[in-house]
TORKE-66123 format. One record per residue (C-alpha): x negated, y negated, z. Coordinates in steps of 0.5 Angstrom, whole numbers, plus 2048, in hexadecimal, padded with zeros to 3 digits. Example, Ala and Ser with C-alpha at 12.3 -4.5 7.8 and 13.67 -1.06 7.14 Angstrom:
2
7E78098107E580280E
REM end
This chain:
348
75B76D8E075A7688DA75776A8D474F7688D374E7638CF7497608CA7467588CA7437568C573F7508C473974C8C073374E8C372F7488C17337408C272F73A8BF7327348BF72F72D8BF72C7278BA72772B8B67287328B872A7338B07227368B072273A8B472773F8B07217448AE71E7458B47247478B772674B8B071F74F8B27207508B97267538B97237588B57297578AF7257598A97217568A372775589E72B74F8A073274D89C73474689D73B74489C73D73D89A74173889673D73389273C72E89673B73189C73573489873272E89673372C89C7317318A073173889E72B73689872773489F72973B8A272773F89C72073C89D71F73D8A37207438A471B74489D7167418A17177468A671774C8A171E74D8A072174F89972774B89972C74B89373274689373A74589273D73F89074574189374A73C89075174089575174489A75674989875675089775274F89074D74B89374B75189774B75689474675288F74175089574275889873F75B89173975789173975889A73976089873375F89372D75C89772F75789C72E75A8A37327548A673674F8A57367468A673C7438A573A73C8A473F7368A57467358A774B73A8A874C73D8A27457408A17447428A874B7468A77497498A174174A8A474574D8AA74A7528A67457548A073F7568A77467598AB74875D8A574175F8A373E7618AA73975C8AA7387568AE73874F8AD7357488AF73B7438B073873C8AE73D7368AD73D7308AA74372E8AE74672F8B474D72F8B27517358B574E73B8BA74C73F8B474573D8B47447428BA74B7478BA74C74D8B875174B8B475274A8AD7577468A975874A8A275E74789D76074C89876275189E76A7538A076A74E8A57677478A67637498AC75C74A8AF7597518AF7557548B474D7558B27467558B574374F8B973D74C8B673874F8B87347488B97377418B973173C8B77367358B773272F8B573672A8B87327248B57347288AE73B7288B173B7228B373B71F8AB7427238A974871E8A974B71C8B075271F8AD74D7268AF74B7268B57527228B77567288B475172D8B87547298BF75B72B8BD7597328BC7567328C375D72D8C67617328C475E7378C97637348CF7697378CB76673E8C876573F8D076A73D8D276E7428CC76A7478CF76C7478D67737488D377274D8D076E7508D677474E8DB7797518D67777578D37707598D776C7578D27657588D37627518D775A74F8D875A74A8DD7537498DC7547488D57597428D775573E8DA74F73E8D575673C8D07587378D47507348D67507338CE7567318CD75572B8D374E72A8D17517268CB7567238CE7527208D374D71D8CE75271B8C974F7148C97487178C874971B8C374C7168BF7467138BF7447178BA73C7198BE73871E8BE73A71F8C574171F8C27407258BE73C7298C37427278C874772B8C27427318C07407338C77487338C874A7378C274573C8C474873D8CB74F73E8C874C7438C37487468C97507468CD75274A8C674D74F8C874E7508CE7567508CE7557568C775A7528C475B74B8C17617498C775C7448CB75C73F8C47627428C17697408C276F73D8BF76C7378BC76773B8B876D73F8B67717398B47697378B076A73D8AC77173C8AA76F7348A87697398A376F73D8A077473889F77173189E77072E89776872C89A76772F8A176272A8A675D72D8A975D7338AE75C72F8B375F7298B276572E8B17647328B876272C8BB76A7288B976D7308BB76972E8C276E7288C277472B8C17737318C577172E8CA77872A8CB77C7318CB7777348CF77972E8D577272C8D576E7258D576E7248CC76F71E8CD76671F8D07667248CA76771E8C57647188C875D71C8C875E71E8C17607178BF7597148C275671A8BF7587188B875C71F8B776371F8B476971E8B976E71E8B47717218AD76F71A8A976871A8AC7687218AA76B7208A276F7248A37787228A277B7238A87807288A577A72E8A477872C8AD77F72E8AE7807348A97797378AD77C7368B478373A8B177D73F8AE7787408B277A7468B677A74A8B17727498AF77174E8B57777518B87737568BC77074F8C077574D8C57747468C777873F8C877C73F8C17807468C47857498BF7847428BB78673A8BB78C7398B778B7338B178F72E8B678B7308BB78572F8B77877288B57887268BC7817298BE77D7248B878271F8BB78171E8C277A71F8C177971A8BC77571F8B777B71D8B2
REM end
């Protein structure tokens, strides 16, 4: 008999042009408390976060705020101390970083917090997943949900392309992360949710199949890309682990963070570690690359500003970001083999 098992998901999802006002109301009915901590960086607070703080004024919230510069281990032990003082929850308001932070300070201090992006550039604005640098190891962490979501999309509609189109190969990246855990569930028993699956794979080819569409850099286009976001995190959840969204590809995107002089984004990242993967993994990469490429996502180093030699010296390396994680890498890709990897598929 398997072992029971807890999902945890936000109570409360807002997600459309305008929503951003109705931040308060959804604070004051959850029940959350009257002490709200805002986190975001400078300009996420001009833009947004100053018009949070005042609704929830408005509302008869006391609201104190942080302006956060990194989200590293530092960062968070700031925002933790002013959290354990008055706040009753947390919003982290802006891109990753903040809500990451927002995310690990609320998880550490046993408090809830609102995610409100400014940008839907990778998954985090609905996982549990937190992304710390200063940590022993360049990956995610495992925290809380939010307990809210309000995305805006017309607010997100105003961050740059490269955002939105870096959060499609965060989701594009999807087919080779099921893919690795199927591996792993047919080598070594792994622990396997087809359910969780096929919510990943929905996500993954609601993107693919509306890469013109989102191109178009619409409001139709963002919510396309939020809705999706959302699903992969909610497969996370359901999975208990973050193997529906995350193989080999994410792996070879955090050994680009360790070794690469300027690292692109996560998501261009995965979305290039898709790429590759997928070529090891006999699927259809060549798809994978198209999609991306209408998108306006990265498919190759010098698109991601990245030398050639740092893509190779990942491949060699990205085993061993997670050695317990089983996935298409095996044992580990020899620098040679590397080479003919970014070759063939054109990502050198």
């Amino acid at each position: 008999m398997k072992e029971p098992k807890r999902i945890e998901l936000p109570r409360e999802v807002w997600m459309g042009p305008g929503v951003i006002g109705r931040v308060a109301d959804v604070s004051e009915r959850l029940g959350l408390g009257n002490h709200a901590l805002v986190v975001a960086d400078s300009t996420t607070f001009k833009l947004v976060g100053s018009r949070v703080k005042h609704l929830l004024e408005c509302k008869g919230f006391e609201v104190n705020y942080d302006l956060i510069e990194q989200a590293n281990l530092a960062t968070i032990a700031r925002v933790r101390k002013l959290a354990k003082g008055k706040a009753d929850f947390l919003l982290g308001v802006g891109g990753g970083k903040c809500i990451d932070v927002a995310k690990m300070a609320s998880f550490d201090e046993g408090k809830p917090f609102i995610s409100v992006p400014t940008a839907a550039s990778h998954d985090g604005i609905s996982s549990s997943r937190a992304s710390i640098r200063g940590g022993r190891k360049p990956t995610s962490v495992q925290t809380h949900p939010p307990i809210a979501i309000v995305a805006d999309t017309l607010i997100i509609k105003r961050a740059p392309h490269r955002l939105l189109a870096a959060g499609c190969g965060d989701l594009v990246a999807n087919f080779t992360a099921v893919r690795d855990w199927q591996l792993a569930h047919r080598l070594f028993g792994e622990p396997y949710s087809e359910y969780a699956v096929a919510l990943s794979l929905l996500s993954a080819r609601i993107i693919m199949e509306n890469a013109r569409l989102i191109r178009r850099h619409t409001e139709e286009s963002v919510r396309k890309v939020v809705k999706a976001l959302i699903s992969s995190s909610v497969a996370m959840a359901i999975a208990g682990s973050s193997r529906p969204a995350s193989g080999a590809e994410h792996l070879f995107s955090h050994a680009l963070d360790q070794i690469a002089p300027k690292p692109a984004l996560h998501g261009e990242q995965c979305g290039v570690g898709a790429i590759l993967m997928a070529y090891l993994q006999g699927e259809d990469w060549q798809r994978i690359r198209e999609a991306l490429r209408t998108i306006g996502c990265p498919t190759n180093a010098k698109e991601l500003g990245i030398p050639a030699k740092y893509v190779v010296r990942a491949l060699t390396k990205a085993h061993r970001i997670r050695p317990e994680r089983y996935t298409v890498l095996g044992s580990g890709l020899s620098r040679r083999a590397s080479e003919r990897l970014a070759l063939a598929t054109g990502v050198i």
